[in-house]
Structure formats: C-alpha cells, structure tokens
DRENDO-1510 file (C-alpha; in Angstrom, 1 decimal, always signed):
<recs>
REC; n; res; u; v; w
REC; 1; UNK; -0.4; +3.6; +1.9 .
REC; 2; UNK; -2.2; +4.2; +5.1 .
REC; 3; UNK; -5.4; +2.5; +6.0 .
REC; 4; UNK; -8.2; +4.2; +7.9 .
REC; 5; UNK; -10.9; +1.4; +9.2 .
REC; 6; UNK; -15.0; +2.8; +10.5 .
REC; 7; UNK; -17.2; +0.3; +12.1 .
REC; 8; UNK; -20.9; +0.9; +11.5 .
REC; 9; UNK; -21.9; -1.6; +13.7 .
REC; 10; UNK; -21.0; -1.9; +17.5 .
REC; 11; UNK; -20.2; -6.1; +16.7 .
REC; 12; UNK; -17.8; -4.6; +14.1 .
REC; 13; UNK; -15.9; -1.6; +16.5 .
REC; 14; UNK; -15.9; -4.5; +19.1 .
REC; 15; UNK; -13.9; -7.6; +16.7 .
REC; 16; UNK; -11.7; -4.3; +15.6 .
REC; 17; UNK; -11.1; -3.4; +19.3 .
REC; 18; UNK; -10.5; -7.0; +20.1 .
REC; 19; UNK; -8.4; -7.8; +17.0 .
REC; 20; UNK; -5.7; -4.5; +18.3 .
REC; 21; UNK; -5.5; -5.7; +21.3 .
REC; 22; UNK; -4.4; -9.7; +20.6 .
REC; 23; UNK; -2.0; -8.1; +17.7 .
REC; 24; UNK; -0.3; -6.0; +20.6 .
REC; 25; UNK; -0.4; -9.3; +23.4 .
REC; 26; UNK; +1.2; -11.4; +20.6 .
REC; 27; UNK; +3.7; -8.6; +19.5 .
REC; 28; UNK; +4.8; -8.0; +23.2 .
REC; 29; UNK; +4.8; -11.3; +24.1 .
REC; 30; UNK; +7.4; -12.3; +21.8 .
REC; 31; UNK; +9.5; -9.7; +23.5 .
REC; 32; UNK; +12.1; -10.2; +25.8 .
REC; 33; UNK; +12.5; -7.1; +28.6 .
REC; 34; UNK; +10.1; -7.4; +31.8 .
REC; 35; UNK; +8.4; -4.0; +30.8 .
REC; 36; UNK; +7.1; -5.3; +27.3 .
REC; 37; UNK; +6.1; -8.6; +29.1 .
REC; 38; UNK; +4.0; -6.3; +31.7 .
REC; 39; UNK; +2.9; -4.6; +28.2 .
REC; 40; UNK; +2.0; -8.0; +27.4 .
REC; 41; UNK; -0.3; -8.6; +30.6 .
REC; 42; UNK; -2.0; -5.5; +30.6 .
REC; 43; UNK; -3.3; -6.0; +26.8 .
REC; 44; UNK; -4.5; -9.7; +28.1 .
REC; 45; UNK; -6.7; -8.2; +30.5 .
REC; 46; UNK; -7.9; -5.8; +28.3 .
REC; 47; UNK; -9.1; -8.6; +26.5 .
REC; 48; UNK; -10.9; -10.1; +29.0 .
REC; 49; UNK; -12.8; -6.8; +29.2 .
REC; 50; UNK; -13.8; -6.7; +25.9 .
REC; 51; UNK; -14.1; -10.3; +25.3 .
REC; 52; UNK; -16.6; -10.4; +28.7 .
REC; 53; UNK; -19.3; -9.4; +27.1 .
REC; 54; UNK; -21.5; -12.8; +26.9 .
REC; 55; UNK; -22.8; -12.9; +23.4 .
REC; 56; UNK; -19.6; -12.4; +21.9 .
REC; 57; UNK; -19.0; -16.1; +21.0 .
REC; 58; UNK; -22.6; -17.1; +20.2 .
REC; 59; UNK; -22.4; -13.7; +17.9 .
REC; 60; UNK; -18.5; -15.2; +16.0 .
REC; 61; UNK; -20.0; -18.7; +16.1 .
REC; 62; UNK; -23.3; -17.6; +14.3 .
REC; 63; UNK; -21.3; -15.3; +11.7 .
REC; 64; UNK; -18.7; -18.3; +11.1 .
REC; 65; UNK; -21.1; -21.0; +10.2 .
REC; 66; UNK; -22.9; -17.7; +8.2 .
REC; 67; UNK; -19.9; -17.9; +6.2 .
REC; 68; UNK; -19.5; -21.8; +6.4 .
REC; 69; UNK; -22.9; -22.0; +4.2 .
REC; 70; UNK; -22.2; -19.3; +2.0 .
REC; 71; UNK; -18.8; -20.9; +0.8 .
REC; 72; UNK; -20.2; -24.7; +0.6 .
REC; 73; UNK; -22.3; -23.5; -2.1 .
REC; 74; UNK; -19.3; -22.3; -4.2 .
REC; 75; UNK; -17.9; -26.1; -3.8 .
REC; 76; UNK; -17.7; -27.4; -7.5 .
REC; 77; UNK; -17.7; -24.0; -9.2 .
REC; 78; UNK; -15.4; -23.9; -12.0 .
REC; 79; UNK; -15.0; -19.9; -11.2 .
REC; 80; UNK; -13.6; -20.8; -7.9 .
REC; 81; UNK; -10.1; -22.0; -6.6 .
REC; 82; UNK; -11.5; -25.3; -5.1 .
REC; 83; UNK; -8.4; -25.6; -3.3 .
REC; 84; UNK; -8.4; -22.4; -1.3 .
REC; 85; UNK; -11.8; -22.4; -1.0 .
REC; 86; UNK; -11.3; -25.7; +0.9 .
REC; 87; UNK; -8.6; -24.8; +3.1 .
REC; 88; UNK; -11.3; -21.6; +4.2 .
REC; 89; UNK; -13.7; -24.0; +5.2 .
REC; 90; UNK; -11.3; -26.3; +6.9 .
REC; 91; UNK; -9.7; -23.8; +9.0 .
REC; 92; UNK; -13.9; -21.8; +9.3 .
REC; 93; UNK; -14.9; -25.5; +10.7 .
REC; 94; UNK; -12.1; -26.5; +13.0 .
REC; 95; UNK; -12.4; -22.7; +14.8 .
REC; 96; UNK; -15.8; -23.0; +15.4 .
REC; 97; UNK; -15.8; -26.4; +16.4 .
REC; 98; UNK; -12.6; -24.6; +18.9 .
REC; 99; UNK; -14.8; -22.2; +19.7 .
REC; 100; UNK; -18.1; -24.6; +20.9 .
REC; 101; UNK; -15.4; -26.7; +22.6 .
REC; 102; UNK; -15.3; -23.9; +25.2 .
REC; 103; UNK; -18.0; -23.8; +27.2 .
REC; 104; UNK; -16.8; -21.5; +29.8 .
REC; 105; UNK; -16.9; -17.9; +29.7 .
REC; 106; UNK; -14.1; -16.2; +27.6 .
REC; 107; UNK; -11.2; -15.7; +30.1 .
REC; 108; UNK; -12.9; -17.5; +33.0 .
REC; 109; UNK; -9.2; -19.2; +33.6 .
REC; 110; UNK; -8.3; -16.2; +34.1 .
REC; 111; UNK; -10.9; -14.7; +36.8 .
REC; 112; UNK; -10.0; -17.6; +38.7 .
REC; 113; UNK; -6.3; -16.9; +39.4 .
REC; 114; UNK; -6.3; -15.0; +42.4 .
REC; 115; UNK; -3.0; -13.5; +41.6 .
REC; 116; UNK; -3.7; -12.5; +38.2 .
REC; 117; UNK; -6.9; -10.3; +39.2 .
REC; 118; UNK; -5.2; -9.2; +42.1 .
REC; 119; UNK; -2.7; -7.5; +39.3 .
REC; 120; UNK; -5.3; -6.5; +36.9 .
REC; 121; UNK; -6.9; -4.2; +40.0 .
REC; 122; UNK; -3.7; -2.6; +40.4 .
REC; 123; UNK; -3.0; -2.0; +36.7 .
REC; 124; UNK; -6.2; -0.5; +36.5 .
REC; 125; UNK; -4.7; +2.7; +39.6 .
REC; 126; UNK; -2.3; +5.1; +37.6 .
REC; 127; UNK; +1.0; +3.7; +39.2 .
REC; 128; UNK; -0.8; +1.0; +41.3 .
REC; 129; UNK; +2.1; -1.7; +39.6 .
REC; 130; UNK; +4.9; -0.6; +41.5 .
REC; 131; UNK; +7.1; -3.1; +43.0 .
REC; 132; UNK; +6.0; -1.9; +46.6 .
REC; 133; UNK; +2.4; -2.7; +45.4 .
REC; 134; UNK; +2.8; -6.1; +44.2 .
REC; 135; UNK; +6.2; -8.1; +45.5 .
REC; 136; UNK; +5.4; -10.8; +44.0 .
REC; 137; UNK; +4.4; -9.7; +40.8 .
REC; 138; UNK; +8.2; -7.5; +41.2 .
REC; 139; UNK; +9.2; -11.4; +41.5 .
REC; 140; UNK; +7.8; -12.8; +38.4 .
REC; 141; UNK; +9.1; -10.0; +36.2 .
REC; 142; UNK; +12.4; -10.7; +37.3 .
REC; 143; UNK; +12.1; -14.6; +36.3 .
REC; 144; UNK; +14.0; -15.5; +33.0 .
REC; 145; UNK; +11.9; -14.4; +29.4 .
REC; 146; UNK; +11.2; -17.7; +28.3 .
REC; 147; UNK; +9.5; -18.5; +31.8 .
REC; 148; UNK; +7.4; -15.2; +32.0 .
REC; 149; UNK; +6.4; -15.7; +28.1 .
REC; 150; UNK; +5.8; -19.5; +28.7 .
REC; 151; UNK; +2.9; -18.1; +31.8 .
REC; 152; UNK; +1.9; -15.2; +29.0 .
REC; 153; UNK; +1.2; -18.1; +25.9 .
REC; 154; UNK; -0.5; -20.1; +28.6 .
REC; 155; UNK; -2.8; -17.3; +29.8 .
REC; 156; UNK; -3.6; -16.4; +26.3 .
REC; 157; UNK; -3.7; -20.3; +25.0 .
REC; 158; UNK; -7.6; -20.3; +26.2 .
REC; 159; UNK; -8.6; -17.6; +23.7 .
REC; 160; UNK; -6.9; -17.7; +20.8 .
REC; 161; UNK; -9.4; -19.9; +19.1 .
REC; 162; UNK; -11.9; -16.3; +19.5 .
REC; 163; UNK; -8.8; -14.5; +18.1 .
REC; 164; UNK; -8.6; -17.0; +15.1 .
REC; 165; UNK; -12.5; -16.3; +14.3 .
REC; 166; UNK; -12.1; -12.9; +14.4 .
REC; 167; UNK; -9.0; -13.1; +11.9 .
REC; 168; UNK; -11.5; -15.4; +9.8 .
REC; 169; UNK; -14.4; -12.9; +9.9 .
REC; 170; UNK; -12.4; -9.7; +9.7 .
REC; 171; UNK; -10.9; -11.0; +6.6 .
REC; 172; UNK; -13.7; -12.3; +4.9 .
REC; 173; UNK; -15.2; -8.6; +5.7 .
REC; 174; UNK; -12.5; -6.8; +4.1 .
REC; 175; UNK; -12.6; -8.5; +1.0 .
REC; 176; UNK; -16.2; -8.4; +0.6 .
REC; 177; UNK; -15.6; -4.6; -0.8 .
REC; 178; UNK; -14.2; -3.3; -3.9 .
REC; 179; UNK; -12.2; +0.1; -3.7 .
REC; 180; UNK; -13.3; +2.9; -5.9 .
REC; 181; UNK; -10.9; +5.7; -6.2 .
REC; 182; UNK; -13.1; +9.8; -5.0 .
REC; 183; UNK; -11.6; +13.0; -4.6 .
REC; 184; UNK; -12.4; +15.0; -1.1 .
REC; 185; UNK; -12.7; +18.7; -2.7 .
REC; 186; UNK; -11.2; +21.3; -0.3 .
REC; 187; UNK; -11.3; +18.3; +2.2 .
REC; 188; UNK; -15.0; +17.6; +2.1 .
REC; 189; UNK; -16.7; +14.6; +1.1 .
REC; 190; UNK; -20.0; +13.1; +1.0 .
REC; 191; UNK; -22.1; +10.2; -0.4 .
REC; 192; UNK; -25.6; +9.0; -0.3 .
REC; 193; UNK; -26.0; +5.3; +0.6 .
REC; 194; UNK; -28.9; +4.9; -1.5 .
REC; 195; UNK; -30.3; +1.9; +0.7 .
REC; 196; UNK; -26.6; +0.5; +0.7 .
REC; 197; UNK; -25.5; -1.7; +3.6 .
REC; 198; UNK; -22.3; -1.9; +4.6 .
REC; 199; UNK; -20.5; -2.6; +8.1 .
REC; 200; UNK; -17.1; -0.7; +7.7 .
REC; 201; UNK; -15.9; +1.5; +5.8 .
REC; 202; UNK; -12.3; +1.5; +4.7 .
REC; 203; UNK; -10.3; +4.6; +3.5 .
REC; 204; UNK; -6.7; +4.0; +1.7 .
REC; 205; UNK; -4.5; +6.9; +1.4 .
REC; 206; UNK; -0.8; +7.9; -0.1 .
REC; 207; UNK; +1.3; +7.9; +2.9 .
REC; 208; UNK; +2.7; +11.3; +0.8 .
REC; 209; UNK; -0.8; +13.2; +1.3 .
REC; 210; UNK; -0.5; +14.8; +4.7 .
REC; 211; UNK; -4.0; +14.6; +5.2 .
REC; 212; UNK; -6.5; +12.3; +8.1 .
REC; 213; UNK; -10.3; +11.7; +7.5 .
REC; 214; UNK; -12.2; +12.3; +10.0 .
REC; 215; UNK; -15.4; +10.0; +9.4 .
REC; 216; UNK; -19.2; +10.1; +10.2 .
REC; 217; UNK; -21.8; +7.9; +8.8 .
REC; 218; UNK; -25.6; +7.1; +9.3 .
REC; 219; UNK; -28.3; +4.6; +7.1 .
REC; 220; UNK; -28.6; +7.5; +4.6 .
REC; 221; UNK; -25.3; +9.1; +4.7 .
REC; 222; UNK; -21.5; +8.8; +4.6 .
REC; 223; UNK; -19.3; +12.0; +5.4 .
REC; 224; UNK; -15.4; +12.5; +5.3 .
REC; 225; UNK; -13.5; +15.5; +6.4 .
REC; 226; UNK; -10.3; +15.2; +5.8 .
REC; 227; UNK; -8.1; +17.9; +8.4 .
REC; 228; UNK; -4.4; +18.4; +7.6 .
REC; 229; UNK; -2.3; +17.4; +10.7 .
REC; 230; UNK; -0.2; +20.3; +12.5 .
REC; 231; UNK; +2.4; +19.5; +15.3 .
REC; 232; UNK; -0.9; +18.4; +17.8 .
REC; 233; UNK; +1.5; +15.7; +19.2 .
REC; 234; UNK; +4.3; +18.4; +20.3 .
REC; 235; UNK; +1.6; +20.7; +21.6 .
REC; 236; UNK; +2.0; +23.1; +18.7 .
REC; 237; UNK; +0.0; +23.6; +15.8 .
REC; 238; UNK; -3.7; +22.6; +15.8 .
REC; 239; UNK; -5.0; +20.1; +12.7 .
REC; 240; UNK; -7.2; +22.3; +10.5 .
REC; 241; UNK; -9.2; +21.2; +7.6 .
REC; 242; UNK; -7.4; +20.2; +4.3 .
REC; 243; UNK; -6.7; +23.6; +1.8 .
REC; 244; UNK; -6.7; +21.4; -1.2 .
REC; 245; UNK; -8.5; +18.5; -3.2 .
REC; 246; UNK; -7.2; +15.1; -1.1 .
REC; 247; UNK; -7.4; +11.7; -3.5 .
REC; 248; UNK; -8.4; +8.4; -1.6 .
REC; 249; UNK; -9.8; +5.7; -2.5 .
REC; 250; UNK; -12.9; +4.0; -0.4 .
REC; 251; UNK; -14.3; +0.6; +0.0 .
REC; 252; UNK; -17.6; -0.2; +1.7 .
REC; 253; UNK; -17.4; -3.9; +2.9 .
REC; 254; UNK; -20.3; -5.9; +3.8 .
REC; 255; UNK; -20.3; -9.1; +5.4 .
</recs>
C-alpha cells in the first residue's frame, strides 16, 4: 500500500517537512561513502531552515503537554492499556522536559560554527561544494566514516529532542483517524466537511492501482483527483486523469 499524507494546517506541512528531512539525516548518516555523508549535511541545514522559525518549539511544547492532559485523564481506565498508556506519558514528559531544557534557538550550535555556515552558503550555489571551493571541507570528507558520522550525530545531537516531539505528535495525529474505504468514480472525488475538523488527510492506496491523487481541500470541502501516471519521469507520456473507478480508502485525523 502506498500512503499519500495532506496538511491542512501550515503547523502540520511544517512537522511533515521537518519529519522528511531528520528521516533522510538519520538514513544518510548511518552511511558510510563521503557523498551520502555530504547528503547527510545538506539535509542538517535544511533543518535549521525549517526548524528557524521561532515558535516552532513553544508551538510542539504547547501541543505535547495538550496531549499530556488528555492522556492523564485515561489513567485508571479499565478500557485502556495502563501500561502503554504510561510509557506515552513517560516518553510525552521527558521530551518536553528535553525540549524546555533548550533554551537556545533551534540549531543555534550550529550558526555559531564558522565553518559549518561557511559550507551551508556554498551548498546553497548549484556546484558551489566543489573541492576548489571549500579545501577544507574536501579534507573532512576524506577523514575516516566513523569520524565524519561521529561530527554528523554531534551536530544533530542538539535537536533531536524537536525530532522526538514531532515523532510523538505525528503519531498521535495519525491515529486519531479511522479509515473508511470510497470509490473515486472516473477519478473524481468529493466530500462535504459538514463543519468537520481535521488537520491531514491521509489517502491509502493498492500499490497495484496505477493511479496518484491529486488533493485540494478547504473548511467546506475535500476534493481528490486521482491522474493515471505516464512515463513523466522519462520525459514521455503526460499523467492524465484516471479512465476508470479508483478504490482508496481515506482517513481524516484530528489532533
């Protein structure tokens, strides 16, 4: 099955944003060649982009002791697994206490190195990473892989109690929805919210169906056009929409 994720809230688009980019650091990080390690950099600083913004935190410390409350009151219930429910709250408490214990911007360690920003300005030019460009960035590349990734978990050390909330809040978010299975006739879809809230929008289909939605959404409203995929990649064959009745199944999650 392939999942298809739609913020409908810019807090949302930005933890999903975020949320790619630590899952690529980490993967690239535990690489080994000098170009996935440079893979590795490039994703950190796009963090620091996105994570710059400066009510980020406040906004994942708000939404985690949100969450915090909600779950206390379920402690005692005999319809709930006391046991998970208290390693949630453990690990809920111990980020945001992470999270409050850093009282520095997100990624300020990391505007302070010279030599790091000096690399982030030339990763920003087409090219600009050369060897010619930046010796001594050449240099580090050419240490051995458990130095280079020893500097990359050090860099990233700082943040990862933002990427554990947004694991904590994403997931809490995803499960908050129940799937209900629709059928897009000739491609085409559309429901009325009916005053229904909701903060993403997930879309499950059969890896099989050779089909991708193409999704739009307002307070009132939530449209799917689902285009059949040509050979866009090679240059070929434009998508065009669906021919024929596409099954999926949608969940509206709600935090």
């Amino acid at each position: 099955m392939i999942v298809y994720e739609y913020p409908l809230s810019e807090r949302i688009r930005t933890f999903l944003r975020l949320e790619d980019l630590f899952d690529k650091a980490s993967h690239f990080v535990a690489m080994q060649h000098s170009l996935e390690h440079h893979a590795a950099l490039v994703s950190i600083f796009d963090i620091l982009d996105v994570a710059g913004r400066a009510d980020l935190k406040s906004d994942l410390m708000q939404e985690l002791e949100r969450q915090r409350q909600v779950l206390n009151s379920f402690r005692g219930s005999p319809d709930v697994a006391q046991e998970t429910l208290e390693k949630i709250l453990g690990e809920i408490e111990a980020t945001h206490a992470a999270l409050a214990a850093n009282t520095v911007k997100t990624g300020q360690h990391l505007r302070e190195n010279e030599w790091l920003m000096s690399i982030k300005n030339r990763t920003g030019i087409p090219g600009g990473a050369c060897e010619f460009d930046l010796p001594s960035y050449h240099y580090w590349l050419h240490r051995p892989p458990e130095m280079r990734q020893a500097d990359l978990h050090g860099w990233m050390a700082p943040m990862l109690p933002l990427h554990d909330g947004l694991g904590i809040v994403l997931k809490i978010l995803r499960d908050s929805g129940k799937p209900a299975s629709y059928t897009a006739v000739q491609g085409q879809f559309q429901q009325m919210l009916a005053g229904r809230v909701a903060q993403l929008v997930r879309i499950r289909l059969d890896d099989a169906v050779a089909a991708t939605p193409e999704i739009s959404a307002n307070k009132y409203a939530l449209m799917v056009r689902f285009t059949s995929p040509g050979n866009e990649w090679a240059g070929h064959a434009k998508a065009r929409q669906a021919d024929g009745n596409v099954p999926f199944e949608l969940t509206f999650c709600n935090l």
